[in-house]
Every structure is written in structure tokens, then in C-alpha cells.
Backbone bond lengths (Angstrom), bond angles and torsions (degrees), N, CA, C in turn:
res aa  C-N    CA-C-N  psi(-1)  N-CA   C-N-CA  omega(-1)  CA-C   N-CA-C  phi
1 X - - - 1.437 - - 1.534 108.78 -
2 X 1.607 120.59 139.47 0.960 128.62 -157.76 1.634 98.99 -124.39
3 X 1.335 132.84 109.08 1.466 120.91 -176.89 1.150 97.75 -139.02
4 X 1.905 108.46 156.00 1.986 116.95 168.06 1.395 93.43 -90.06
5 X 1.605 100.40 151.64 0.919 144.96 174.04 1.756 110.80 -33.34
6 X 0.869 76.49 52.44 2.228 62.11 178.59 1.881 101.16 -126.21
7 X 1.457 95.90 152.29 1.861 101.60 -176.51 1.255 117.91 -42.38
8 X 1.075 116.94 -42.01 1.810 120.81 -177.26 0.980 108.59 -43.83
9 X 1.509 124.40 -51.69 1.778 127.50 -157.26 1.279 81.64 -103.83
10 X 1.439 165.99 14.50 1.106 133.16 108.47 1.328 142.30 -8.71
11 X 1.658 123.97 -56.53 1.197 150.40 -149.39 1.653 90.74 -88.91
12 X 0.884 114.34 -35.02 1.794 131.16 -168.99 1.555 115.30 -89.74
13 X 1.500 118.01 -59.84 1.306 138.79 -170.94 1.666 117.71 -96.26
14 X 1.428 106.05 111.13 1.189 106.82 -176.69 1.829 105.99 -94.97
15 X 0.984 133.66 104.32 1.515 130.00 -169.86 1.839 107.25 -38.48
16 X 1.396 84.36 120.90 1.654 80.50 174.94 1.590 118.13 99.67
17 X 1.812 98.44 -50.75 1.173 93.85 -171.71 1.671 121.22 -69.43
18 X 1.566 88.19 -47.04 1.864 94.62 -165.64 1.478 91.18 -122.04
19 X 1.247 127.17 18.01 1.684 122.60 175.61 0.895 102.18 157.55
20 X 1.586 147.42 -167.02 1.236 147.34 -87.94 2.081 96.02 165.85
21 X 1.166 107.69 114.45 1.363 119.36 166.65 1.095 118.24 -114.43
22 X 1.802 118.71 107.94 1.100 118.41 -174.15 1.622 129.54 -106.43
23 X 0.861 134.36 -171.97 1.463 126.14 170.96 1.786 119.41 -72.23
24 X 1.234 112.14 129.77 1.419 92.74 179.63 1.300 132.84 -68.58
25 X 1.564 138.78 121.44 1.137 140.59 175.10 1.734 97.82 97.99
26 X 1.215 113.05 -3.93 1.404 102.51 169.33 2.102 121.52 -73.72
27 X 1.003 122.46 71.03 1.504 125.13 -165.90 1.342 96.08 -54.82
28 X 1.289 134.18 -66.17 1.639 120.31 -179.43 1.395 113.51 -20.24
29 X 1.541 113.09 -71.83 1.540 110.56 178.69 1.317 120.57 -20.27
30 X 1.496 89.92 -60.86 1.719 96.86 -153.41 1.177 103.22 -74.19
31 X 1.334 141.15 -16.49 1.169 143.26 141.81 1.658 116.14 -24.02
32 X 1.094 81.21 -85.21 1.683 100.55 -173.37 1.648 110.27 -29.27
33 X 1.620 98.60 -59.86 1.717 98.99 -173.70 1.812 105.30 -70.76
34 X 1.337 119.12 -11.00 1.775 102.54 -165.69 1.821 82.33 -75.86
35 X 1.392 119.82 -45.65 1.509 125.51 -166.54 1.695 96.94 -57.16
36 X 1.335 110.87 -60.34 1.915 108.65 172.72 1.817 110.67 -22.26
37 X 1.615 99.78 -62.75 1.574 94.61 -171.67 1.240 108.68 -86.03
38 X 1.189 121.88 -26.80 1.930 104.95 178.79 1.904 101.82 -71.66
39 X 1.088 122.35 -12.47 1.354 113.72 147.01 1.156 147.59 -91.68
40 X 1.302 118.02 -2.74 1.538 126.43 154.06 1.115 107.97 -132.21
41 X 1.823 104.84 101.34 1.628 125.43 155.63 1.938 110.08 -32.53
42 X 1.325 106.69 -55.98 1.151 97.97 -168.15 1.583 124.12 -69.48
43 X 1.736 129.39 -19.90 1.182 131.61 141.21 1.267 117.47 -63.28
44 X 1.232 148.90 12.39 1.224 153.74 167.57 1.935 99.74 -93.47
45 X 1.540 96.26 -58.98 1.455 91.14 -168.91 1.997 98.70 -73.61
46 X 1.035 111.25 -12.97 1.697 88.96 -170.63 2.175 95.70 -83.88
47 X 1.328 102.31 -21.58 1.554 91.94 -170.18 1.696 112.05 -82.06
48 X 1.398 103.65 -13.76 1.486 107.21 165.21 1.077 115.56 -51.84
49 X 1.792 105.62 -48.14 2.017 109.64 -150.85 1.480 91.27 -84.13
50 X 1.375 126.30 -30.67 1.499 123.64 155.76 1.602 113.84 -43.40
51 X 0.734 87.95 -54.25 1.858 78.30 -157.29 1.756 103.40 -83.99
52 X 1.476 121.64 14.62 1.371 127.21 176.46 1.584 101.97 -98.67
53 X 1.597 106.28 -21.09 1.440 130.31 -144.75 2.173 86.22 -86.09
54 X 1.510 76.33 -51.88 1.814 85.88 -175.96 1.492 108.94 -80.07
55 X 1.174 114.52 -31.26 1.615 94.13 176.05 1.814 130.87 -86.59
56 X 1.357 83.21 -14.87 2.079 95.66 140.83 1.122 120.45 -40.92
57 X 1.670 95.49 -84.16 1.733 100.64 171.56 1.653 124.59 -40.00
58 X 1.217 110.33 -62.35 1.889 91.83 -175.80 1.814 105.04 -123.81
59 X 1.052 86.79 52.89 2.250 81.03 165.97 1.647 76.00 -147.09
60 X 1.410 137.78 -7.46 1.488 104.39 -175.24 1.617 112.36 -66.46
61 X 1.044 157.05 134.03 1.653 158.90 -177.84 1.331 105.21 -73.51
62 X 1.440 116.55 -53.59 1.590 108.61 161.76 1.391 140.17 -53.11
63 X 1.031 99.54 -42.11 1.749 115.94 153.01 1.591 125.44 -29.82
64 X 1.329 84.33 -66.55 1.436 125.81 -154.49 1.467 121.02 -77.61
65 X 1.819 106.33 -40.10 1.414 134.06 -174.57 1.972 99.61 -55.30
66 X 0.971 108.52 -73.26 2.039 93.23 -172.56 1.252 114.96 -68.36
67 X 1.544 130.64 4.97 1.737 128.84 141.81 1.403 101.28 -42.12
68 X 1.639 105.12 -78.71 1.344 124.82 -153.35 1.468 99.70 -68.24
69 X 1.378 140.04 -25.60 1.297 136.33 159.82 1.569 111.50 -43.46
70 X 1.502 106.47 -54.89 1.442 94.32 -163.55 1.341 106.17 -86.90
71 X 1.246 134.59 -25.08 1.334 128.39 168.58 1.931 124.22 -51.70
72 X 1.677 103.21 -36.63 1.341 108.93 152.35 1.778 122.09 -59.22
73 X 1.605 107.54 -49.99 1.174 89.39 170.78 1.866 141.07 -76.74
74 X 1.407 95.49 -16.63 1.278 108.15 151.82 1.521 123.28 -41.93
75 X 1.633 103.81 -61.69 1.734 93.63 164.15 1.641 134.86 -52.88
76 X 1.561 112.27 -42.26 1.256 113.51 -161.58 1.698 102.81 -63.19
């Protein structure tokens, strides 16, 4: 995965590990790294098992559900 630089894909994208953080509006870059992984299968397959690795960790709902409980109840 190839993304600009903005906070959101922070939370998601570890540089290197599971994709590629690039400069925003820089198109060369992002070039460069989509050509990096469509040329090495094997950084392709390790940033998958990464990024399956992280979306375990925080997209699971079960996981995740008595965070977001107490942060709701924190508000009320």
C-alpha cells in the first residue's frame, strides 16, 4: 500500500513495514514505491502479513468494543 502523508494513514501504515508513506503531492514517489513492490513479490507478501497483523490489532470489534465502551462512558 502506497499512501500521502496525512495523520489518518498514520494510525494504519507503518513506513516500510506494511506500505509506504509518502510525501503529499509528491507523484514521483508514489511511483517509485508502487514499482518497488510490484517488483518484489516478497515485500509485497511480508507487508500483507503486516498489515493483517495490524488490522487484528485495531479493526477487530471484539477486541476493540470495551476501549470504545469506556471512552463513551467517559463522555456520558
Amino acid at each position: 500500500m502506497v499512501v500521502t502523508d496525512v495523520p489518518a494513514f498514520r494510525e494504519w501504515i507503518s513506513n516500510g513495514q506494511n506500505g509506504f508513506i509518502v510525501p503529499f503531492r509528491d507523484s514521483n514517489e508514489v511511483a517509485k514505491r508502487v514499482i518497488q513492490i510490484l517488483n518484489n513479490p516478497k515485500l509485497l507478501s511480508e507487508m500483507r502479513k503486516n498489515t493483517l497483523v495490524i488490522a487484528d490489532k485495531k479493526a477487530d470489534w471484539d477486541k476493540n468494543y470495551e476501549v470504545l465502551e469506556e471512552v463513551y462512558s467517559g463522555i456520558v
